[in-house]
FIKOLZA-1660 file (N, C-alpha, C; in steps of 0.1 Angstrom, whole numbers, plus 5000, padded with zeros to 4 digits):
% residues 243
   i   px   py   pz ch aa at
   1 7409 1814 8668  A  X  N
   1 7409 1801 8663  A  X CA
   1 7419 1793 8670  A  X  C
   2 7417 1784 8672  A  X  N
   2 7427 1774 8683  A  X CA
   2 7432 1763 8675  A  X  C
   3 7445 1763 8672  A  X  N
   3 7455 1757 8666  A  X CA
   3 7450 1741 8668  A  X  C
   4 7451 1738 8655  A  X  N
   4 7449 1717 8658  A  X CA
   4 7461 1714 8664  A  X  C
   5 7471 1716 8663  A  X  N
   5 7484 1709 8669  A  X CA
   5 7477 1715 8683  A  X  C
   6 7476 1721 8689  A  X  N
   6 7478 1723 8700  A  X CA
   6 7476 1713 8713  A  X  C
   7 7489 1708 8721  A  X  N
   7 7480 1696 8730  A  X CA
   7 7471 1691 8737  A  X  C
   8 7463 1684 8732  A  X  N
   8 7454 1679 8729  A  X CA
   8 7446 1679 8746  A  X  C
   9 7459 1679 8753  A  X  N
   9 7456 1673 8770  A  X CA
   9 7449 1687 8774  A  X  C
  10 7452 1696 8774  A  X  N
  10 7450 1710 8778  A  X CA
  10 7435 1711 8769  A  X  C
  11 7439 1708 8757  A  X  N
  11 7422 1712 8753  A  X CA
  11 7410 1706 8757  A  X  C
  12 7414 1688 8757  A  X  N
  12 7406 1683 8763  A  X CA
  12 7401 1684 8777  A  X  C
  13 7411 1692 8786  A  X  N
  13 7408 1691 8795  A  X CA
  13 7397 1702 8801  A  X  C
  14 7401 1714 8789  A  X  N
  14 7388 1726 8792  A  X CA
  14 7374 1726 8785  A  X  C
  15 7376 1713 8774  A  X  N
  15 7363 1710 8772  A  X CA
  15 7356 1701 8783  A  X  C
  16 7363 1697 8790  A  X  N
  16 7358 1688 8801  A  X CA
  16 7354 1693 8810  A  X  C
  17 7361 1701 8815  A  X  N
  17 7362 1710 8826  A  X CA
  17 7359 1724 8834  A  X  C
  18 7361 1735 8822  A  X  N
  18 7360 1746 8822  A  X CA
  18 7350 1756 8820  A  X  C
  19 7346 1763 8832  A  X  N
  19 7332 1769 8831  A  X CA
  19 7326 1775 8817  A  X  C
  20 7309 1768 8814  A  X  N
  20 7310 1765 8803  A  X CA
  20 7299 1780 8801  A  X  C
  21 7298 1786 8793  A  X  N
  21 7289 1800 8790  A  X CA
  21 7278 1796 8777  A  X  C
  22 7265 1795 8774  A  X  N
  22 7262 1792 8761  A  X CA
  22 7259 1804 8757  A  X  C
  23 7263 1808 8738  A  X  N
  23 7265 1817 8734  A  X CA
  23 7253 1819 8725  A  X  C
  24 7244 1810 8720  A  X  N
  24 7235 1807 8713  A  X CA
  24 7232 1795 8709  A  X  C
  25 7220 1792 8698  A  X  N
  25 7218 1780 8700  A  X CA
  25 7216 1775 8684  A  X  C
  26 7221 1768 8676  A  X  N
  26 7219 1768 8668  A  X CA
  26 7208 1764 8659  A  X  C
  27 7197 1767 8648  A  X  N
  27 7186 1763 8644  A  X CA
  27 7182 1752 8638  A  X  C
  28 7192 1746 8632  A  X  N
  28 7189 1738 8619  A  X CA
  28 7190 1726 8626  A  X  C
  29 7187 1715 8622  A  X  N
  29 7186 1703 8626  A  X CA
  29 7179 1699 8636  A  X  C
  30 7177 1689 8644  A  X  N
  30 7159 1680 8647  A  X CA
  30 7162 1684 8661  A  X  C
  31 7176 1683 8667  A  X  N
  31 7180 1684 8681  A  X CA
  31 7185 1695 8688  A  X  C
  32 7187 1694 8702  A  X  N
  32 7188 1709 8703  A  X CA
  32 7206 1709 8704  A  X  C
  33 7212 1721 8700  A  X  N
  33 7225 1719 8699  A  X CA
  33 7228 1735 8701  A  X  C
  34 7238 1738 8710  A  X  N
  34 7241 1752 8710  A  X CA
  34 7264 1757 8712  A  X  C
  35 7263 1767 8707  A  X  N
  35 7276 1773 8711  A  X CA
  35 7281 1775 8722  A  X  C
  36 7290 1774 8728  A  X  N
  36 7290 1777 8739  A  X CA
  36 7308 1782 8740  A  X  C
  37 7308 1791 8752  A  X  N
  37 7326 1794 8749  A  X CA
  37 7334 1786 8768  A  X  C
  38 7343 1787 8765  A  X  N
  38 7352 1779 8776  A  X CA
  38 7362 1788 8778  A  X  C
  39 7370 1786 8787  A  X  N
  39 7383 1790 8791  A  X CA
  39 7394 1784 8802  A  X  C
  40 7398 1782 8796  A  X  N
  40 7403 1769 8809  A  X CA
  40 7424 1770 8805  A  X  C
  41 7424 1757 8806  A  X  N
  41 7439 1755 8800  A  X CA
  41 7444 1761 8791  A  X  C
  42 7438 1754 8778  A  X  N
  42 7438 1759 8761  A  X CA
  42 7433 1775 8758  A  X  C
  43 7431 1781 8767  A  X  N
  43 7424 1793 8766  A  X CA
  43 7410 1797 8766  A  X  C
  44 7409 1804 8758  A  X  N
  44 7397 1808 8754  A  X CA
  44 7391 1799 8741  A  X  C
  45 7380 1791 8740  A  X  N
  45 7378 1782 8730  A  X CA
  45 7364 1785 8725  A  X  C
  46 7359 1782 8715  A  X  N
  46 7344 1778 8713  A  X CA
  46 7341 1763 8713  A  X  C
  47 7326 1760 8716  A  X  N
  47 7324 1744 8714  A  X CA
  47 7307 1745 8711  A  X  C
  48 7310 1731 8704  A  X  N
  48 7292 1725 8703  A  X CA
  48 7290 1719 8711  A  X  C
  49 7276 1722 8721  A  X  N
  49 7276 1716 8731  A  X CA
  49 7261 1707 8723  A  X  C
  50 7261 1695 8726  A  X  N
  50 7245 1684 8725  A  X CA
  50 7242 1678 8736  A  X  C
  51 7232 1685 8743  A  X  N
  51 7226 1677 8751  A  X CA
  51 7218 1665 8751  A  X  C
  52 7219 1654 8761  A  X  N
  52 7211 1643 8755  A  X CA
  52 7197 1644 8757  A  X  C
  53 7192 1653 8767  A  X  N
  53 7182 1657 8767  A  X CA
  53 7176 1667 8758  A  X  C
  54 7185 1671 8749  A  X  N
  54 7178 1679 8739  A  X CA
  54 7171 1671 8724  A  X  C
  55 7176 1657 8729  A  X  N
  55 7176 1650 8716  A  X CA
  55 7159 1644 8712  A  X  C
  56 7158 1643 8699  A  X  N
  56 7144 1642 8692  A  X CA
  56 7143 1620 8690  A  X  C
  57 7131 1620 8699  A  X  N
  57 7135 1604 8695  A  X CA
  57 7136 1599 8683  A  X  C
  58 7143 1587 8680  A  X  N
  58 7141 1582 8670  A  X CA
  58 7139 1565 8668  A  X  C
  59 7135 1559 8656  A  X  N
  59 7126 1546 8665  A  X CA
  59 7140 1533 8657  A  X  C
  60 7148 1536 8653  A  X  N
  60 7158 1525 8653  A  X CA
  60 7174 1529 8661  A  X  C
  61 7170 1541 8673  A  X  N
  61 7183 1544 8678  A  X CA
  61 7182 1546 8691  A  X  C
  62 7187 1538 8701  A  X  N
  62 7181 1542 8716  A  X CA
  62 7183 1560 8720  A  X  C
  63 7167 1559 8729  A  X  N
  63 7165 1575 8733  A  X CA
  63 7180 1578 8745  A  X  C
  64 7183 1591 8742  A  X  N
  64 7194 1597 8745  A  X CA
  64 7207 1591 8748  A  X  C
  65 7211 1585 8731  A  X  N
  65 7226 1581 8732  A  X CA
  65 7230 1590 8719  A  X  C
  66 7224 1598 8708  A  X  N
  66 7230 1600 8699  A  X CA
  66 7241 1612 8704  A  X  C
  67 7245 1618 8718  A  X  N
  67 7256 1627 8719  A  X CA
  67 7266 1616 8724  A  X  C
  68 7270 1604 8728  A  X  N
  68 7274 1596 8733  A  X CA
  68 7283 1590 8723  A  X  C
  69 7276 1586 8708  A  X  N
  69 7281 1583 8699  A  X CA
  69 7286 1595 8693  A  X  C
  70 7291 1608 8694  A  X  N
  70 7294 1616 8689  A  X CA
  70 7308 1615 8695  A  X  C
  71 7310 1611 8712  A  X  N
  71 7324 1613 8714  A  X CA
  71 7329 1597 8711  A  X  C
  72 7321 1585 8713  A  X  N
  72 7326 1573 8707  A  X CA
  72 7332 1581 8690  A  X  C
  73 7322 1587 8680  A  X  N
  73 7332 1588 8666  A  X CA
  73 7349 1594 8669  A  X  C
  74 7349 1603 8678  A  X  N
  74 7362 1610 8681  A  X CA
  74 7367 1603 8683  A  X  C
  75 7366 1593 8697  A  X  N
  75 7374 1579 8696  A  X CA
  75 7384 1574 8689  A  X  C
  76 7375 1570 8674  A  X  N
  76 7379 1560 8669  A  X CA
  76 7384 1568 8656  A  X  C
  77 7381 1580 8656  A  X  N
  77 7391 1587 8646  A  X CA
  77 7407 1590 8655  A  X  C
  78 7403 1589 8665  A  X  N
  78 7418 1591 8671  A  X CA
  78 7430 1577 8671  A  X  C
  79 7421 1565 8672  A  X  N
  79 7425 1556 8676  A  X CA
  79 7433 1547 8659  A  X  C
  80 7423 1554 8647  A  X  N
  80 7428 1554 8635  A  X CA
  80 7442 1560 8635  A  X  C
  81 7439 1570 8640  A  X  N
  81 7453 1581 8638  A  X CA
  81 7449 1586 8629  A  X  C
  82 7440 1593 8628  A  X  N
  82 7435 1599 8614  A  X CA
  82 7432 1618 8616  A  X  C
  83 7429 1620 8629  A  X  N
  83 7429 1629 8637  A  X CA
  83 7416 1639 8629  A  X  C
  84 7406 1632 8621  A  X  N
  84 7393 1637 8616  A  X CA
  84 7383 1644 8621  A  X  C
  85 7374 1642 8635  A  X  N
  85 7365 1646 8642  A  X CA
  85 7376 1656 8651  A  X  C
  86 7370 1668 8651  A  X  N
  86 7372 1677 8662  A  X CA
  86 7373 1670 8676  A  X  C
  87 7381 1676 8690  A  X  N
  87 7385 1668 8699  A  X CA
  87 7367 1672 8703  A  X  C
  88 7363 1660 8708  A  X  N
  88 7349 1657 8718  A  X CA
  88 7351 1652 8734  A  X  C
  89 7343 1656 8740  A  X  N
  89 7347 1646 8752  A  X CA
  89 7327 1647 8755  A  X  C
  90 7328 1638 8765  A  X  N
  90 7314 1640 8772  A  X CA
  90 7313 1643 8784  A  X  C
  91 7300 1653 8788  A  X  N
  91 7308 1660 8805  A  X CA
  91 7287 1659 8809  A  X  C
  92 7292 1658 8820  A  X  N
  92 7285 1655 8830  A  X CA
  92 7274 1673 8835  A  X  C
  93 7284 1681 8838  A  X  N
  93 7281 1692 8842  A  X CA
  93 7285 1703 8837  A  X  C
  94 7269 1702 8826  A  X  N
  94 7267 1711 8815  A  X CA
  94 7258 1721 8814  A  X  C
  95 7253 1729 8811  A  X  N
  95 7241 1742 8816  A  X CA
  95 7228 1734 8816  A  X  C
  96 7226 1721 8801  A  X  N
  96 7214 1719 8800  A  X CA
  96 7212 1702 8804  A  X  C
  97 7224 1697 8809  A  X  N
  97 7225 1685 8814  A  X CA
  97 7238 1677 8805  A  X  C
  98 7236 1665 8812  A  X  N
  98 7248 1656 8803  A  X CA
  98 7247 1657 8786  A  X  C
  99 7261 1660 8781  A  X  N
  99 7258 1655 8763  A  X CA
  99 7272 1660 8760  A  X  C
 100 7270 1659 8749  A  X  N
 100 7284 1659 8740  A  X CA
 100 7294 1674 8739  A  X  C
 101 7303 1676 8744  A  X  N
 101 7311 1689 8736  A  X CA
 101 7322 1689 8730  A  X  C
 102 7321 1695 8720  A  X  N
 102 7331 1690 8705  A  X CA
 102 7338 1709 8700  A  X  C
 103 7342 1706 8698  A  X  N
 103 7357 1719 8696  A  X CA
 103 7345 1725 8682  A  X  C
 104 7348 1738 8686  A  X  N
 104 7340 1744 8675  A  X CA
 104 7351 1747 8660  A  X  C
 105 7350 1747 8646  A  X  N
 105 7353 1745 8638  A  X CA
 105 7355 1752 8632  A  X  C
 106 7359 1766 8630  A  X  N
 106 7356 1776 8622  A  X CA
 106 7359 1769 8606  A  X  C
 107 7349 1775 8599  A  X  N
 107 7349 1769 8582  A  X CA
 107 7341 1775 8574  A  X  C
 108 7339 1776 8564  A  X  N
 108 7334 1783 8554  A  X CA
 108 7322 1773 8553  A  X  C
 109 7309 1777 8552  A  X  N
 109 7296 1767 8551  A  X CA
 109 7293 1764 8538  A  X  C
 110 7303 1774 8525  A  X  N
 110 7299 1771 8519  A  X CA
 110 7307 1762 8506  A  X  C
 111 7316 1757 8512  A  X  N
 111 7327 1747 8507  A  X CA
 111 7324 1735 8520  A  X  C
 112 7317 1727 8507  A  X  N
 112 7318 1712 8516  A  X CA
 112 7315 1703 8503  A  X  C
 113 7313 1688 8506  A  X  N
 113 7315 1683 8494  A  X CA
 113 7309 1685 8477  A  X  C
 114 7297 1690 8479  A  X  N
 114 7297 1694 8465  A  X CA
 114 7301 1705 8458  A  X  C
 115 7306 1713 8466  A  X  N
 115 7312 1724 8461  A  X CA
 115 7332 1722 8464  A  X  C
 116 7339 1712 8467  A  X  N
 116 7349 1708 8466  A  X CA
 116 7356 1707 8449  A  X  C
 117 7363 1709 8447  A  X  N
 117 7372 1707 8437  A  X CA
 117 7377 1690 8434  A  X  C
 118 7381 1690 8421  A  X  N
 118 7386 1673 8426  A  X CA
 118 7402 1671 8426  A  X  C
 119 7407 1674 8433  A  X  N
 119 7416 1677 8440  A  X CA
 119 7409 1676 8452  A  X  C
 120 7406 1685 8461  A  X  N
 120 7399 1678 8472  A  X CA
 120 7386 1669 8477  A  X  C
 121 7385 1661 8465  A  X  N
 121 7370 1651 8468  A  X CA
 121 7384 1641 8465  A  X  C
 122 7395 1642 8461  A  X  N
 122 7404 1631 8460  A  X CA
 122 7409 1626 8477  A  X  C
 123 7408 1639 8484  A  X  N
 123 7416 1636 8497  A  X CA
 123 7404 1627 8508  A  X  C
 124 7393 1625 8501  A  X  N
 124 7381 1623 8507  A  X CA
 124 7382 1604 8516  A  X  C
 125 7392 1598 8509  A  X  N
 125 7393 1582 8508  A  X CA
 125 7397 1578 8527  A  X  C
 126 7404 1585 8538  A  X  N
 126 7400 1580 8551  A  X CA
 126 7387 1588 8552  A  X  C
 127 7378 1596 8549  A  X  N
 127 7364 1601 8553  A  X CA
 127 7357 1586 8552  A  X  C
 128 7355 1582 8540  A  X  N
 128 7345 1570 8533  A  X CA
 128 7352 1559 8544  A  X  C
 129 7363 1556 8547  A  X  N
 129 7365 1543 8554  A  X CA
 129 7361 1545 8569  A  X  C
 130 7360 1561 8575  A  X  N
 130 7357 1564 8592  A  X CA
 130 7343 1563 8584  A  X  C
 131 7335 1565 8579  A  X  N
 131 7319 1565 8578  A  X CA
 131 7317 1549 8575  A  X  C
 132 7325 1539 8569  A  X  N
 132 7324 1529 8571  A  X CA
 132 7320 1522 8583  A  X  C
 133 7335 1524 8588  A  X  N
 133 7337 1520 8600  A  X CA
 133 7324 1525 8616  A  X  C
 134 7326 1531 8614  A  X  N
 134 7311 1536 8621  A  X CA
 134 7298 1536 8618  A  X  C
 135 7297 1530 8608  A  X  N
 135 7285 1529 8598  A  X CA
 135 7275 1544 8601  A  X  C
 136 7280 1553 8596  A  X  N
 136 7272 1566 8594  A  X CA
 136 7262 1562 8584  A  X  C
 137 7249 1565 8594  A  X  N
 137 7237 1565 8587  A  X CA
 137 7232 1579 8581  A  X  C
 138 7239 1592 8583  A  X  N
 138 7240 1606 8580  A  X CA
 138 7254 1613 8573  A  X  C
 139 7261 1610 8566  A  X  N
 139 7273 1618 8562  A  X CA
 139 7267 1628 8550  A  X  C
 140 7258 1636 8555  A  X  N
 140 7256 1648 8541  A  X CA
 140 7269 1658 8537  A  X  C
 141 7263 1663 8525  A  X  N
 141 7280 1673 8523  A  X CA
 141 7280 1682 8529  A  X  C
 142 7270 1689 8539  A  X  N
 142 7277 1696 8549  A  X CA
 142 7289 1694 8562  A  X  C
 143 7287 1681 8564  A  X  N
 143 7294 1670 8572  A  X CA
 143 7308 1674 8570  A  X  C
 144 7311 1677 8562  A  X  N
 144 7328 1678 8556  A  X CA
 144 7330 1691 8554  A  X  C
 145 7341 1694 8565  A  X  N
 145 7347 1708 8563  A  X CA
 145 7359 1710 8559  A  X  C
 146 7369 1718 8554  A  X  N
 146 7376 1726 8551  A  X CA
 146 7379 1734 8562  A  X  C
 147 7389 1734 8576  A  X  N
 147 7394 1745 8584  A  X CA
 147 7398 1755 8575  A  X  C
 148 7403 1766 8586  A  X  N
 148 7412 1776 8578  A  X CA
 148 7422 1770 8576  A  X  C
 149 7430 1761 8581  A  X  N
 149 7439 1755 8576  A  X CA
 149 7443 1746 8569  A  X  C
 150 7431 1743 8560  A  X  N
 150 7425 1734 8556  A  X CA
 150 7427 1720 8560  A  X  C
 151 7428 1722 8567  A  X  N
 151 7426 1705 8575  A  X CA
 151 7409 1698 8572  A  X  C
 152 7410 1686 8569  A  X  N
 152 7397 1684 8567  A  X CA
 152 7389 1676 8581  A  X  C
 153 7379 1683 8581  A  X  N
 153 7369 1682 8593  A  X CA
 153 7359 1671 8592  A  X  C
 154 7351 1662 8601  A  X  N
 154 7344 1658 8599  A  X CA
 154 7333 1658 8610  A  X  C
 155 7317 1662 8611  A  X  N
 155 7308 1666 8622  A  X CA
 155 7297 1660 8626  A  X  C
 156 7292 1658 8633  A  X  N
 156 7278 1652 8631  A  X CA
 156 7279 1639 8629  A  X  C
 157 7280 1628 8646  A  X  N
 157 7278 1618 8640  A  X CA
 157 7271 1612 8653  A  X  C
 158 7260 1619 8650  A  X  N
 158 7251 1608 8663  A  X CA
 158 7244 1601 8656  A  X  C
 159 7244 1600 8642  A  X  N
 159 7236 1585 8637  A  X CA
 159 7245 1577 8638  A  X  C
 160 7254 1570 8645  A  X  N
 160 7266 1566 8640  A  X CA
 160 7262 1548 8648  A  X  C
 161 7273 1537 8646  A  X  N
 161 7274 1532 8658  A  X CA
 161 7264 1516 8656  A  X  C
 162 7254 1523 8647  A  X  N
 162 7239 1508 8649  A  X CA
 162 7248 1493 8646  A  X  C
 163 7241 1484 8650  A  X  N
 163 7248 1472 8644  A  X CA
 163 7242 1466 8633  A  X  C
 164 7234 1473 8630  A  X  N
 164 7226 1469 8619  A  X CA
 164 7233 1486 8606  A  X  C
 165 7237 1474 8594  A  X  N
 165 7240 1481 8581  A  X CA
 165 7231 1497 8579  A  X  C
 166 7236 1507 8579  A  X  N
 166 7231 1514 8579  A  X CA
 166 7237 1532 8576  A  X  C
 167 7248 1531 8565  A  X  N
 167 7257 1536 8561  A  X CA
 167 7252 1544 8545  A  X  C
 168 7251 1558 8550  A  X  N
 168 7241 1569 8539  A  X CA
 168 7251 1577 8539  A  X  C
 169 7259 1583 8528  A  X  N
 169 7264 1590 8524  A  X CA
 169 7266 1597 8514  A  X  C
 170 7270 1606 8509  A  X  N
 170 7269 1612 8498  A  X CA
 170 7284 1610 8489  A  X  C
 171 7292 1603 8498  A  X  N
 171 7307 1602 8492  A  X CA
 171 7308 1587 8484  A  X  C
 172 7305 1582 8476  A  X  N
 172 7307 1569 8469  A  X CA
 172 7314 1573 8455  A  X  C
 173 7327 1578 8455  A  X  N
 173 7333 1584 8448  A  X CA
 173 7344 1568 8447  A  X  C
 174 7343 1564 8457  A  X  N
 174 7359 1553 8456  A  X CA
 174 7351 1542 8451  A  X  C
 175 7339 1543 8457  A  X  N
 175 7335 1526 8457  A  X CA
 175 7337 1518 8448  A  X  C
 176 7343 1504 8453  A  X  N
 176 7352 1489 8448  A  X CA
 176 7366 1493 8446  A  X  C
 177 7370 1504 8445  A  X  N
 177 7385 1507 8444  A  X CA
 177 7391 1496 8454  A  X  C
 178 7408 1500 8452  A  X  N
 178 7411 1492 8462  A  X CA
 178 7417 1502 8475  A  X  C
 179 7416 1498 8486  A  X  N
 179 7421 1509 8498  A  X CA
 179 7438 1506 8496  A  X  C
 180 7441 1520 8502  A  X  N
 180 7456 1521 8504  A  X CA
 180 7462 1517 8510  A  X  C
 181 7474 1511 8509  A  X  N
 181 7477 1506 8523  A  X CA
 181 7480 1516 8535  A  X  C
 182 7482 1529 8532  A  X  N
 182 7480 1535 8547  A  X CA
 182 7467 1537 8552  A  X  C
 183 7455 1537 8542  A  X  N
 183 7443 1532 8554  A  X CA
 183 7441 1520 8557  A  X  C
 184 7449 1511 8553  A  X  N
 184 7441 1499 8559  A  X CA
 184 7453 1498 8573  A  X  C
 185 7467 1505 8570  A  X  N
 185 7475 1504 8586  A  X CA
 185 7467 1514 8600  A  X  C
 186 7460 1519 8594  A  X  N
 186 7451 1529 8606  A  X CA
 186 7441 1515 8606  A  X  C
 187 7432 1509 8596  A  X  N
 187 7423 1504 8603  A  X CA
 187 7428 1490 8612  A  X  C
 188 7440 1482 8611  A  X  N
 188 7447 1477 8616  A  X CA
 188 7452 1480 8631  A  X  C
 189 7457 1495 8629  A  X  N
 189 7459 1499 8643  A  X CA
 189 7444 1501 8652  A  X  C
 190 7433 1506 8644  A  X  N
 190 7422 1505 8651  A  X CA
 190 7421 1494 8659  A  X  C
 191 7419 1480 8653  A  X  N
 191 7419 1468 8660  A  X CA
 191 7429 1466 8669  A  X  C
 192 7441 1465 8666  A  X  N
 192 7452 1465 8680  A  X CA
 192 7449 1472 8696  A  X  C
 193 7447 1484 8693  A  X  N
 193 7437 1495 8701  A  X CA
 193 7424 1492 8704  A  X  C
 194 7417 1486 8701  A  X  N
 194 7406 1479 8706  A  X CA
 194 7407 1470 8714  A  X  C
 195 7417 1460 8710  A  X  N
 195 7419 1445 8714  A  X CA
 195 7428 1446 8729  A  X  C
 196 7437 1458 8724  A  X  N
 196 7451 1457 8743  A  X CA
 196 7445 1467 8746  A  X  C
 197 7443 1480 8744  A  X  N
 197 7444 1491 8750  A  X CA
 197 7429 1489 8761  A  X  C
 198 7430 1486 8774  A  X  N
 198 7421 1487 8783  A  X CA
 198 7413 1497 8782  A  X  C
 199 7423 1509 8785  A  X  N
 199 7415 1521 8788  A  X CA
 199 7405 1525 8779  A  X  C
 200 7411 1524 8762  A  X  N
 200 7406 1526 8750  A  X CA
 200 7392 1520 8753  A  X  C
 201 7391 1503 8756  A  X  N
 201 7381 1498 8753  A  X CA
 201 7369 1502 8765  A  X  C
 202 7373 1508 8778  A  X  N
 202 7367 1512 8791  A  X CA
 202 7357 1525 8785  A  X  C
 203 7366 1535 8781  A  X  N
 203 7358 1544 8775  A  X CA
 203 7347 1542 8764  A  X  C
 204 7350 1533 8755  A  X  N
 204 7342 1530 8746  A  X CA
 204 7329 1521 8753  A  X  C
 205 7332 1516 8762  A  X  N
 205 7319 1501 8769  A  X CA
 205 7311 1517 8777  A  X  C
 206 7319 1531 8779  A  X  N
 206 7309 1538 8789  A  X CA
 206 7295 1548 8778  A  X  C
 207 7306 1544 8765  A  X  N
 207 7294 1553 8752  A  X CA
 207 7286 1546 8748  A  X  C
 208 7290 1532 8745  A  X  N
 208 7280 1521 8736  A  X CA
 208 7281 1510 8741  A  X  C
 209 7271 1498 8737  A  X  N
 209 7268 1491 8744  A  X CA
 209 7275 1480 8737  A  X  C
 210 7276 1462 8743  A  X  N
 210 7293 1457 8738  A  X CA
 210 7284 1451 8726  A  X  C
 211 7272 1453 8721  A  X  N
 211 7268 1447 8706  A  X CA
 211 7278 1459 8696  A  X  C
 212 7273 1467 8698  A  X  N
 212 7278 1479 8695  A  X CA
 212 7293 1479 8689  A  X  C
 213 7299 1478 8701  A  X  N
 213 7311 1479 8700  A  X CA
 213 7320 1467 8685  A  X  C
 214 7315 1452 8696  A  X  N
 214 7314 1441 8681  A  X CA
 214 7314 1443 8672  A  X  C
 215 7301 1450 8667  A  X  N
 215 7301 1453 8652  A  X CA
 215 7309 1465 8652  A  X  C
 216 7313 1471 8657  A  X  N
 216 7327 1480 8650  A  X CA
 216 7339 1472 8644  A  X  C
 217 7342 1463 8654  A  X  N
 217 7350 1456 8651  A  X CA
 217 7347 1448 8642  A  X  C
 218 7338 1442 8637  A  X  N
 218 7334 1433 8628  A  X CA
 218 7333 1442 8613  A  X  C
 219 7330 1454 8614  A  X  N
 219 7334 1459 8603  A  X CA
 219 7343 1464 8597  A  X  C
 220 7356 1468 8611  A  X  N
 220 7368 1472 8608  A  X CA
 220 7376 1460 8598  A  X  C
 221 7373 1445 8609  A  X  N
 221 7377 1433 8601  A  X CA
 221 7370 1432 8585  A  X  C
 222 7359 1434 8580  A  X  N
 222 7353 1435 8571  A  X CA
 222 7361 1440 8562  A  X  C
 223 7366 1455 8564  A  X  N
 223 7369 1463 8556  A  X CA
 223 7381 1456 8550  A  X  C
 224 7394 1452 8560  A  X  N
 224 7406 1453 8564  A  X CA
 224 7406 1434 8555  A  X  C
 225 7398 1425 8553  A  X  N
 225 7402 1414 8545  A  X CA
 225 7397 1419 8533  A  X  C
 226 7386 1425 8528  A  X  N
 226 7381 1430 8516  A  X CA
 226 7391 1437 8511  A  X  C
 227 7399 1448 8515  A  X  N
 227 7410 1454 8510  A  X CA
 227 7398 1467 8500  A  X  C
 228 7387 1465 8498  A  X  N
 228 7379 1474 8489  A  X CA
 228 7372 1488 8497  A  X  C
 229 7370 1497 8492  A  X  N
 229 7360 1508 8494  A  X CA
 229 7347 1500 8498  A  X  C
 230 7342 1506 8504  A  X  N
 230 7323 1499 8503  A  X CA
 230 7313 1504 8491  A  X  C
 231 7306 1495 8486  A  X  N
 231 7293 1497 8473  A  X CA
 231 7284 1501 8483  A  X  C
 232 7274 1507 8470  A  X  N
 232 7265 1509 8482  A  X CA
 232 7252 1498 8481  A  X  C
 233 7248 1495 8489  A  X  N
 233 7243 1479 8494  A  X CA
 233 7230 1480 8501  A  X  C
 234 7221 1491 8502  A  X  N
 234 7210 1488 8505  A  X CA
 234 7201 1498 8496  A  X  C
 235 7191 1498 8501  A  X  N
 235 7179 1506 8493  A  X CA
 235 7184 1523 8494  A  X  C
 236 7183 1526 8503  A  X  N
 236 7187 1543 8505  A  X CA
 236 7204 1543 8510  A  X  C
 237 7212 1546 8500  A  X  N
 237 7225 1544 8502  A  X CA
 237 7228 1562 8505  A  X  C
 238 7216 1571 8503  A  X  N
 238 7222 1585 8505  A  X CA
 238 7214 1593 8516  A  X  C
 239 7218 1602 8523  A  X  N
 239 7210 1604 8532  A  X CA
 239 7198 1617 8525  A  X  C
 240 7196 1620 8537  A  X  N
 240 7183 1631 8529  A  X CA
 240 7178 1641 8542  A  X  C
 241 7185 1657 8538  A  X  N
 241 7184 1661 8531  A  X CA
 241 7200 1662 8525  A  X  C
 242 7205 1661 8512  A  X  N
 242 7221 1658 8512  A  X CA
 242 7232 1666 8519  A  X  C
 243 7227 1678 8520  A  X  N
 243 7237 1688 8525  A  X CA
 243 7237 1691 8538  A  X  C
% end
């Protein structure tokens, strides 16, 4: 298991980099997605590799961007400071083509939101504001992990990103509350980090496209004058299948 503290530069750089072995492929879900192990800087690692060519179309999300939006969510969990999504990068030269690879997770499958305690569906309040902010059209309770160290995890976000409202989750535990002020100083620094940080915004123009991007920001501002959790506001506020 490879330490979250560990720096970040070294790991990202063997997810980027380092000859990549696939170990199997995983079954569940619509796309093709497989394990794969590395070795590089950080050592010896496991990762989820998504090819964009493995991906199943879909008719309100352009064909082969949903691994693209997987390392845009890392992004912007990073740029929060919230350090939520597993480290992602996107690499070029991959066994089955360009797509996403994301630090594999080790977790128990069967502790995720409904089977949480409330004690831990309490710690849940930056999850609901990153699924905001990204407008996740997918957050089921498998989505949310528990490390061994119990760090809390969040996975799967190639629905993410649309500019059109489209935010399904199973977490509407806060909704109308009022946010804390340490999330709204993460969603604050999100914008600062959007607005100077060049590089920040360079990487982000190479995952999504600048409507895209807008509405992130338009929703970060959203969140960040409302001061509230989000209701849920359209017809199918949950996704399906939930877990």
């Amino acid at each position: 298991m490879v330490d979250r503290r560990t720096s970040r530069i070294p790991l990202l750089n063997t997810l980027a980099q380092a000859p990549m072995r696939l170990e199997g492929q995983f079954v569940w879900g619509s796309n093709y997605t497989f394990l794969a192990r590395l070795e590089g800087e950080a050592g010896q690692i496991l990762a989820v590799y998504k090819p964009s060519r493995g991906e199943q179309p879909l008719w309100d999300f352009p064909a082969g961007t949903l691994a693209a939006r997987e390392v845009a969510a890392y992004l912007t969990s990073q740029a929060l400071g919230w350090d939520l999504v597993p480290p992602t990068v996107w690499r070029v030269d991959a066994p089955a083509g360009p797509g996403s690879v994301q630090l594999y997770v080790e977790a128990d499958p069967d502790r995720h939101y409904f089977t949480f305690s409330g004690d831990e569906k309490a710690r849940l309040g930056p999850v609901v504001i990153f699924d905001a902010v990204v407008n996740n059209a997918d957050r089921k309770a498998g989505h949310v992990l528990l490390g061994a160290d119990d760090h809390l995890w969040l996975i799967d976000h190639g629905v993410c990103f649309h500019v059109e409202d489209k935010l399904r989750t199973v977490i509407w535990d806060f909704a109308g509350e009022a946010i804390p002020e340490a999330l709204l100083v993460g969603l604050r620094d999100l914008r600062r980090r959007l607005k100077g940080d060049e590089r920040l915004r360079a990487a982000f123009a190479a995952l999504l496209s600048a409507e895209e991007i807008a509405a992130l920001e338009r929703r970060a501002d959203r969140l960040t004058a409302s001061g509230r959790f989000p209701l849920p506001g359209q017809e199918r506020p949950y996704p399906w299948p939930l877990v």
